[in-house]
C-alpha positions as CSV (number, residue, x, y, z in Angstrom):
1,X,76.4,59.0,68.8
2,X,78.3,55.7,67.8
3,X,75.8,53.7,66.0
4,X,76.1,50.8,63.5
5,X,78.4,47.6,62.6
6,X,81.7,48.6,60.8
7,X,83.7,45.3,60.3
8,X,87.5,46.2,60.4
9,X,90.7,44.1,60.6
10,X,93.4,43.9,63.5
11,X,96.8,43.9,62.4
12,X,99.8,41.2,63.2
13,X,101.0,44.4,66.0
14,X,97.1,44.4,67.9
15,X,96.6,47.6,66.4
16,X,92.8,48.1,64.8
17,X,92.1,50.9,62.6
18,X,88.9,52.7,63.9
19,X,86.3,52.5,60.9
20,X,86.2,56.0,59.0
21,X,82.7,56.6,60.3
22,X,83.5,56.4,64.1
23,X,86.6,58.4,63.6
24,X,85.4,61.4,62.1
25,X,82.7,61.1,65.1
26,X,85.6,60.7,67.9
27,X,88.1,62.7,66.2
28,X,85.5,65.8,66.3
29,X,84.1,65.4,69.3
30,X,86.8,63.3,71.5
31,X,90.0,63.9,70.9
32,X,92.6,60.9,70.4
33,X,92.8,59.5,73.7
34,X,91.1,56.3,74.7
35,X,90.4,53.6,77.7
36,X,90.5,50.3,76.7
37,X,89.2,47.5,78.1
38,X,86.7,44.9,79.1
39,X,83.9,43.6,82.0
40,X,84.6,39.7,81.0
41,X,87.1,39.1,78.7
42,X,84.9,37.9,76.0
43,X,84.7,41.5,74.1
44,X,86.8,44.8,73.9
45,X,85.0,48.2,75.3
46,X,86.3,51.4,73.9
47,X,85.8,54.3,75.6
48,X,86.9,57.7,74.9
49,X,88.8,59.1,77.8
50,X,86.2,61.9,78.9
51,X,83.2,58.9,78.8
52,X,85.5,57.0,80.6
53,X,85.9,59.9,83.2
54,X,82.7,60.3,83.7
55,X,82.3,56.8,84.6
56,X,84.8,57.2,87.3
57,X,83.3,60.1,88.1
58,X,80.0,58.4,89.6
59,X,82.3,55.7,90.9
60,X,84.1,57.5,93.1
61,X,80.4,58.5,95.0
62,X,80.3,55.2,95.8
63,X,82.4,54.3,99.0
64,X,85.5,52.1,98.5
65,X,84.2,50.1,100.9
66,X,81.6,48.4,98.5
67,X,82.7,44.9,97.2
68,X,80.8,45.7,94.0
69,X,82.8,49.0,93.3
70,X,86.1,46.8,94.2
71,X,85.1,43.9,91.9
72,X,84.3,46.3,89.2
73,X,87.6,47.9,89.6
74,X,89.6,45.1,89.8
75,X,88.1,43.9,86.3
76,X,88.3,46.9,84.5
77,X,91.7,47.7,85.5
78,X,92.7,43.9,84.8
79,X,92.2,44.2,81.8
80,X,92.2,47.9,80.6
81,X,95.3,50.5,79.2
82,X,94.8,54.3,78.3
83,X,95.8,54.2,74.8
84,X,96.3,56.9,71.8
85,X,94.9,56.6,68.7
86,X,97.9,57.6,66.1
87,X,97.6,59.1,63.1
88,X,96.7,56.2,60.8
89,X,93.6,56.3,63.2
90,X,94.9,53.1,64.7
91,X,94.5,52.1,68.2
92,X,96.8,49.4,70.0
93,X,94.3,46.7,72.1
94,X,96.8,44.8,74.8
95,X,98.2,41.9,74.0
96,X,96.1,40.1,77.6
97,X,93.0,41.5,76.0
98,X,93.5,40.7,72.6
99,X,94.4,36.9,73.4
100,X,90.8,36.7,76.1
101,X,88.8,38.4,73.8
102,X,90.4,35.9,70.5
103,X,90.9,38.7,68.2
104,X,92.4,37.6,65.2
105,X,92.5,39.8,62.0
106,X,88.5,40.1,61.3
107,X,86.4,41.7,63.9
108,X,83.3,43.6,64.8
109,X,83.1,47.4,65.6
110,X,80.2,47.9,66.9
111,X,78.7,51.5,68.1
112,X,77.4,51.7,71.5
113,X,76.4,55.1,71.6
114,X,79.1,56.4,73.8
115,X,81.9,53.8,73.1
116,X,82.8,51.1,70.7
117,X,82.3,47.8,71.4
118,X,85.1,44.8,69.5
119,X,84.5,41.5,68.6
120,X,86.4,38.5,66.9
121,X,83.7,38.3,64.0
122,X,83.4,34.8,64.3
123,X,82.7,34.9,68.2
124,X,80.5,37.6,67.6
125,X,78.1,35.6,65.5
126,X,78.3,33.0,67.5
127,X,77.1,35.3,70.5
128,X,74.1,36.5,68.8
C-alpha cells in the first residue's frame, strides 16, 4: 500500500522524482507506467496504469448515457496523460496540470493506498 508524506521537488522540465519509498513499492508491484491526472485541478492523482484500469473497468458498466460518467470523463481526460516513469524514477506531470495544480519546485507526495496524491507544499498546508 502507498502510505505516508514524502516531500520531493519538481524540476524546471515538470518532471518529479517519485520518493524512494513509493518506488521500490510501484517498481515491484506496478511496473513503470502511470495515468496522470486530476478531479479539480487543485491536486495531481497518480495512478498506476492497472489501478487506473480497473477504474475504467467499473466505468464502462455504467451506460454512456449517464451525465455523471460523462462529466467524470470529460475531467479526467482534461486533465490526464499516460506517462512512463524513466529510469531516474522520474515521472513528467503536463505542463496544463502542473500550471492548475501550482506546482513549483516543493511538493507533497502523499500515499493514497492505491495511488499517489501531489501537492504544491504550500497549497497543501494551506488545504489542511
Amino acid at each position: 500500500m502507498l502510505r505516508g508524506n514524502y516531500p520531493a521537488t519538481m524540476d524546471p522540465k515538470g518532471r518529479l522524482k517519485i520518493p524512494t519509498a513509493f518506488k521500490t513499492f510501484l517498481d515491484g508491484n506496478y511496473g513503470r507506467e502511470f495515468f496522470v491526472t486530476s478531479f479539480e485541478g487543485a491536486s495531481v492523482k497518480v495512478y498506476p496504469f492497472a489501478e487506473w484500469q480497473k477504474m475504467e473497468d467499473k466505468l464502462a458498466a455504467v451506460p454512456s448515457t449517464d451525465p455523471h460518467k460523462k462529466r467524470f470523463l470529460d475531467i479526467v481526460n482534461y486533465w490526464g496523460q499516460t506517462v512512463q516513469m524513466d529510469g531516474q524514477g522520474r515521472i513528467l506531470i503536463p505542463a496544463l496540470l502542473r500550471e492548475a495544480a501550482e506546482l513549483k519546485s516543493e511538493v507533497a507526495v502523499l500515499g493514497h493506498l492505491k495511488h499517489l496524491e501531489v501537492w504544491d507544499m504550500e497549497r497543501f498546508r494551506e488545504h489542511l
